[in-house]
C-alpha positions, 0 to 999 in steps of 0.5 A: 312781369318784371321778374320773369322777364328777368329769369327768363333773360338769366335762363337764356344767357346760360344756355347760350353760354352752354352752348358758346362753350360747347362750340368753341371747346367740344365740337368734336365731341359733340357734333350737333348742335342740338343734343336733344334732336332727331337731326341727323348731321347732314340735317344739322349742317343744312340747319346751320348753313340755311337758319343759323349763320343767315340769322347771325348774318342778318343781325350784323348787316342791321347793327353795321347800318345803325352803326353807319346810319349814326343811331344807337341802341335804345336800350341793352335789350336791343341787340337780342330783341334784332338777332331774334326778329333775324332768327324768326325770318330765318326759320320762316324761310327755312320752313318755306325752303327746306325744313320739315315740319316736324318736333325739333324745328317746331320746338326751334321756332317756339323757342325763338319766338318766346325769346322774341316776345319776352325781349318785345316786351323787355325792350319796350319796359327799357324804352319807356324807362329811359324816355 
């Protein structure tokens, strides 16, 4: 189970350094934040305005009032295992709100939530090594 909790956390940074690069340097080229999706570009942006900036929004608010309350992390897993959990929310509300059901944010959602359940499961390994 270690190592593929390993891979999976190696896989995940290079997609999210794919797609930081892709944000940062060609957003002109490529507008949509999922290629491989059927959204259209007002999708898109409804996307990112109602899920994605309230998820990254909902992980800074948590970390500011750990931070405030003086408690850290208990392990380097932590930050990924928060910002997923404020990503499911957001896709559940998104669902509820707005969202249709269809493949590409199913697919999201899927993806979110095995990121969430691989770093649960990480997290907990960590914790119990460090304590």
């Amino acid at each position: 189970m270690g190592r593929l909790i390993k891979y999976f956390l190696i896989t995940v940074v290079l997609y999210l350094g794919m797609r930081v690069l892709i944000a940062l340097f060609f957003y002109d080229q490529l507008p949509i934040a999922f290629i491989a999706s059927e959204f259209n570009q007002d999708q898109m942006d409804e996307y990112r305005a109602r899920v994605l900036l309230p998820g990254f929004f909902l992980t800074l608010i948590y970390f500011i009032f750990r931070y405030l309350s003086g408690k850290n992390p208990t392990s380097a897993i932590w930050p990924m295992y928060v910002s997923s959990i404020a990503m499911l929310i957001t896709h559940i509300i998104g669902f509820i709100t707005f969202m249709p059901l269809t493949q590409d944010p199913i697919a999201m959602f899927l993806v979110t939530l095995a990121i969430f359940l691989v770093s649960r499961k990480a997290h907990h390994k960590r914790k119990n090594e460090i304590f």
